[in-house]
C-alpha positions in Angstrom: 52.1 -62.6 33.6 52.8 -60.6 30.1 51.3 -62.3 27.5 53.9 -63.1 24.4 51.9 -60.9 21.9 52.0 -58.2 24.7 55.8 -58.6 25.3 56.6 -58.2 20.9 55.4 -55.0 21.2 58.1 -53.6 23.5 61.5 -52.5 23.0 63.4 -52.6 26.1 66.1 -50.1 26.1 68.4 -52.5 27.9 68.2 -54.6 24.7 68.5 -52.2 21.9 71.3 -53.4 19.5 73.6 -50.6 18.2 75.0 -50.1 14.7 78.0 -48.1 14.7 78.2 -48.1 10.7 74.7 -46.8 10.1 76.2 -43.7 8.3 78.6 -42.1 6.1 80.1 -40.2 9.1 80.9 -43.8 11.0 84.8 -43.0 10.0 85.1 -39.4 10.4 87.0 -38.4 13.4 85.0 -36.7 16.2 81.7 -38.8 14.9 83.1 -42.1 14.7 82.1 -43.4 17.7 78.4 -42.8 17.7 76.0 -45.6 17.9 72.4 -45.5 15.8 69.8 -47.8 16.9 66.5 -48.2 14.8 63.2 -49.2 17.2 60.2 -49.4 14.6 60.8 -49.0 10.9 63.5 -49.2 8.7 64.7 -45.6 9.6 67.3 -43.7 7.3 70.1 -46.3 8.0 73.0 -46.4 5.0 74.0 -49.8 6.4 72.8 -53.1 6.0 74.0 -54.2 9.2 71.6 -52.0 11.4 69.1 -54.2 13.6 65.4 -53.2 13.1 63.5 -54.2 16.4 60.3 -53.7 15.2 60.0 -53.6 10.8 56.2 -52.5 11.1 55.5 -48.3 10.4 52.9 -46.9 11.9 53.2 -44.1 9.7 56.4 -43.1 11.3 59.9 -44.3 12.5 61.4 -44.5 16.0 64.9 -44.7 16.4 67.7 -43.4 19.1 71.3 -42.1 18.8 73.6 -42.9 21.7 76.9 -40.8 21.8 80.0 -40.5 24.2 80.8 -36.6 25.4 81.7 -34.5 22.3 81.2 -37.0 19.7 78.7 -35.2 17.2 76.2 -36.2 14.3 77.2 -34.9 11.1 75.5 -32.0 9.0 72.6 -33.3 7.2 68.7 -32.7 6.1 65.5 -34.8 5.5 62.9 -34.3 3.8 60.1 -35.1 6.5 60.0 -34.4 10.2 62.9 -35.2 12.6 61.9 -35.1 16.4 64.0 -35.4 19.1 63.9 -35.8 22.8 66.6 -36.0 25.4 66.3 -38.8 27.8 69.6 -38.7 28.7 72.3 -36.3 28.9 73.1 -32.7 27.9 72.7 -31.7 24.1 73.6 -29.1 21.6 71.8 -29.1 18.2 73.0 -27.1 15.5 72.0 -25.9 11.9 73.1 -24.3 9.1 75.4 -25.5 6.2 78.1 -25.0 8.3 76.7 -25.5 11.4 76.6 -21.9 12.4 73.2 -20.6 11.6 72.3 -21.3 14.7 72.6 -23.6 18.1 70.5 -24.5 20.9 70.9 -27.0 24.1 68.4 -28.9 25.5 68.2 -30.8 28.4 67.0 -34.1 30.0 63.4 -34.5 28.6 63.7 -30.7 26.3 61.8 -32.0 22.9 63.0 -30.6 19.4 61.1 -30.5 15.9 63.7 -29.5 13.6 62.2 -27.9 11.0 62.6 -29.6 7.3 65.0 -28.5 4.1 67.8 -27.0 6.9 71.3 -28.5 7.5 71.0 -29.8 11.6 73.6 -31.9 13.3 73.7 -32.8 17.1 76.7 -33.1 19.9 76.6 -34.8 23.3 78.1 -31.8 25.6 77.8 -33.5 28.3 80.4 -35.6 30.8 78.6 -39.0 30.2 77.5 -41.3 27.6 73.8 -39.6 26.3 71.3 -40.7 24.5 68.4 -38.9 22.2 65.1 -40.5 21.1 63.8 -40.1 17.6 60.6 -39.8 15.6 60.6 -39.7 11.9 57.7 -38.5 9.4 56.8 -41.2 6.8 57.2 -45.0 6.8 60.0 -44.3 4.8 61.4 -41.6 6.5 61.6 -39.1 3.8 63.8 -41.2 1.7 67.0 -41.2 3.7 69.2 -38.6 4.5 71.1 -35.5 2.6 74.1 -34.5 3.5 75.9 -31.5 3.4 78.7 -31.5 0.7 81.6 -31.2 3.1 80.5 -34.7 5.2 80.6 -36.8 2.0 84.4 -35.3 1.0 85.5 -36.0 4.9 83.8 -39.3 4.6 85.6 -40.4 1.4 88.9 -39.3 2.7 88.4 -41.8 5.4 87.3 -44.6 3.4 83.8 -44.7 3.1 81.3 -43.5 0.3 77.7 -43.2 -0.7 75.9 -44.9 -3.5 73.2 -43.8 -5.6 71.2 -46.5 -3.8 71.6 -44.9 -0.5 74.4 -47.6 0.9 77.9 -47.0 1.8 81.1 -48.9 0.6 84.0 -49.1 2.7 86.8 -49.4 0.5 89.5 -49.7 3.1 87.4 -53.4 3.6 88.0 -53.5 -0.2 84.4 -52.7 -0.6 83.7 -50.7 -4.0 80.6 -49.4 -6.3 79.5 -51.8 -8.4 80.6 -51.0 -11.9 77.1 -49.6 -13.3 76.8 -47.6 -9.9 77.8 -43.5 -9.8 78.7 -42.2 -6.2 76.3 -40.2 -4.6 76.6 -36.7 -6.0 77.1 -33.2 -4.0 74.9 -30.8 -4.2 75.1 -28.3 -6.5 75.9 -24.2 -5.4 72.3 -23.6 -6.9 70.9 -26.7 -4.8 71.9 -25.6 -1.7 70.5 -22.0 -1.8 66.8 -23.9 -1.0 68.4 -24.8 2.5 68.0 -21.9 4.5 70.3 -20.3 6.9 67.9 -19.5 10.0 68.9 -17.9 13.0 68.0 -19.1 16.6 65.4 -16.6 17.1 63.2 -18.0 14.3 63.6 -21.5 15.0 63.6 -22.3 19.0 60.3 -20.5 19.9 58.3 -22.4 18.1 60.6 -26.1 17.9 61.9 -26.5 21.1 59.9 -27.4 24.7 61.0 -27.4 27.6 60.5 -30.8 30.0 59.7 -28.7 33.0 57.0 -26.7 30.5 55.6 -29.8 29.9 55.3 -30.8 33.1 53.4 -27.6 34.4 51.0 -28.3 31.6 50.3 -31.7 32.0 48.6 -31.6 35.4 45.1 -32.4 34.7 45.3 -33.5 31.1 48.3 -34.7 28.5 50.0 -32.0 27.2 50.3 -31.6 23.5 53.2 -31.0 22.5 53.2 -31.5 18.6 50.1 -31.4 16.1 47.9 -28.7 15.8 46.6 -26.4 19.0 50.0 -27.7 20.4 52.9 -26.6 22.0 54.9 -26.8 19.1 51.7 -26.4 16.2 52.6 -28.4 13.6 51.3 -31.1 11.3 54.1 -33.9 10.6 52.2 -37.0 10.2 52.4 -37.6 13.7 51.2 -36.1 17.1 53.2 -36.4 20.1 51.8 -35.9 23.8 53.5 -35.4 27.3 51.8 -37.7 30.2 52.8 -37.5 33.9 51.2 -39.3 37.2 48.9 -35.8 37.3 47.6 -36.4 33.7 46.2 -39.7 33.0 42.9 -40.1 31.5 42.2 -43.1 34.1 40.1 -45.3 32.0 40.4 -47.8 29.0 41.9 -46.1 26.0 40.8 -47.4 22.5 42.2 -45.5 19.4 41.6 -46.2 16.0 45.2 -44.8 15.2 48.5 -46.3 16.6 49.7 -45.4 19.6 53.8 -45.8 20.7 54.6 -45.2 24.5 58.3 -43.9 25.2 59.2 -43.9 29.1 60.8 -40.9 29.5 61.4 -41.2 33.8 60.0 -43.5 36.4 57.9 -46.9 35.8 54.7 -47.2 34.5 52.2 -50.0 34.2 50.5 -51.2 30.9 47.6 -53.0 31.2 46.1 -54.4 28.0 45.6 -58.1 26.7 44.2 -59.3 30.0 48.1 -58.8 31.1 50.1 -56.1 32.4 53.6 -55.0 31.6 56.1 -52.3 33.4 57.7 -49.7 31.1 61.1 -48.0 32.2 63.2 -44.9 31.0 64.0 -45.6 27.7 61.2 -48.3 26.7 59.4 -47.8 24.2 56.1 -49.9 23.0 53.9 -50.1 20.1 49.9 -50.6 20.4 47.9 -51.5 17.2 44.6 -49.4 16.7 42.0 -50.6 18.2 43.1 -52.6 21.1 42.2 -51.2 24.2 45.5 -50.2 26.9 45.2 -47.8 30.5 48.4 -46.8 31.8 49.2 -45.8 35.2 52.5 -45.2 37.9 54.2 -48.4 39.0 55.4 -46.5 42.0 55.6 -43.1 43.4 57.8 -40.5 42.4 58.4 -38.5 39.3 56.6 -40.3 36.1 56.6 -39.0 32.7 56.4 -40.4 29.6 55.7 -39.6 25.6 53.1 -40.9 23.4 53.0 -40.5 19.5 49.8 -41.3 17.3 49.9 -41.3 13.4 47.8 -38.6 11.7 46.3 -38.3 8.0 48.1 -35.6 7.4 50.7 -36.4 4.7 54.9 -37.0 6.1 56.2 -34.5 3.3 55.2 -31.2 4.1 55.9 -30.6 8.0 57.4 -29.1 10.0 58.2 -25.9 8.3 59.4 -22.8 9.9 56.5 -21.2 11.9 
């Protein structure tokens, strides 16, 4: 039996509600049919119809993009960390102000940390529908999203654009700023010169790990993957460890920070509350500090999942070029 209490805390990927309006790009051809879905937190959604599962922040954000093959997510920054993992499908992310700075593709389970204050945008390449799991510094994210000049144009020429207040207007549904509201402005030629343009070489090494790199290190301990004396060092707010069948720590766990599991493959068991629950791909659940949870395989067979604590270290200044 799963006790209720046990049960809130757990976003089953089965029932994730999209939002296919989240963004200024929801019209643009070759982007319109991308679905955003926002797991804990409010995220960096421009829409009010996007579906929050779970309005509490831990000090970050989890959210999930789901995209058919060669639909693409349009050039855009943050001001705070924006992690990625792959759980499933084939995926090229890409940088620059044009998009052509620099590319890499990761596969099932690779992890990204985009560094902050560049241009990124993502693309499924692959044949099916894929999906990528997000973490965002900040229980506000950063402040939403800044997007390169050229997106808010192609947007506008397809009906939709940006307030000051961060929400988008569709005037083809005869939607229109309110009178004492400016549209969002472009950036300015001497604004964009503190976006870098950074090559491959400088970003991947120290941004990008592999899934199968993980695995290899997570055979008698959790690999870190993000925070310091990591993988990937950084400081974002957040840490983020790898777990497999080989790696768990076997007793009680009791943290006085919060704790989100995200199944990455195979089932797990979650035993906390006096009750235990089975995670899947794709689920992801939230435990409170302090309340005491052991996880372990439901069956045999390749297990792996994520898990991301908060940090004190403050959302803003992360994940810089290393």
């Amino acid at each position: 039996m799963i006790p209720k209490e046990m049960e809130q805390r757990i976003v089953r990927y089965g029932d994730l509600i999209p939002c296919r309006t989240a963004f200024i790009d929801a019209h643009t051809p070759g982007s319109d049919k991308k679905e955003n879905f926002t797991i804990i937190g409010a995220g960096v959604s421009e829409s009010a119809d996007q579906h929050v599962h779970i309005k509490d922040t831990p000090g970050f954000n989890i959210g999930a993009a789901g995209q058919p093959p060669k639909c693409r997510n349009s050039l855009h920054s943050h001001r705070t960390a924006e992690v990625f993992f792959v759980l499933k499908g084939r995926w090229r992310f890409f940088w620059g102000l044009y998009g052509d700075a620099g590319e890499v593709v990761l596969e099932e389970g690779d992890i990204i940390n985009i560094p902050t204050g560049i241009f990124r945008g993502f693309e499924n390449i692959g044949n099916d529908y894929g999906m990528i799991m997000a973490v965002l510094g900040g229980d506000d994210a950063g402040g939403g999203v800044i997007w390169a000049p050229q997106v808010i144009d192609d947007a506008q020429a397809h009906g939709l654009v940006l307030g000051e207040n961060g929400r988008l207007y569709n005037t083809k549904a005869g939607d229109h700023l309110p009178s004492d509201m400016s549209a969002m402005p472009l950036l300015t030629d001497e604004e964009l010169k503190a976006f870098p343009e950074l090559p491959a070489k400088d970003v991947v090494p120290n941004h990008v790990a592999r899934y199968l790199d993980m695995v290899a290190l997570s055979q008698k301990e959790p690999a870190r993957v993000i925070g310091p004396h990591s993988m990937l060092p950084d400081r974002p707010g957040f840490e983020v460890d790898f777990l497999t069948a080989l790696s768990l720590e076997g007793e009680m766990q009791l943290s006085d920070r919060h704790n989100v599991l995200m199944g990455m493959r195979g089932h797990w068991y979650v035993d906390c509350d006096g009750g235990k629950c089975t995670l899947a791909p794709g689920d992801t659940m939230a435990i409170p500090p302090g309340l005491a949870y052991k996880i372990s395989p439901a069956m045999s067979g390749e297990c792996s999942l994520f898990r991301v604590a908060n940090t004190d270290d403050p959302a803003g200044a992360t994940a810089r070029l290393l």
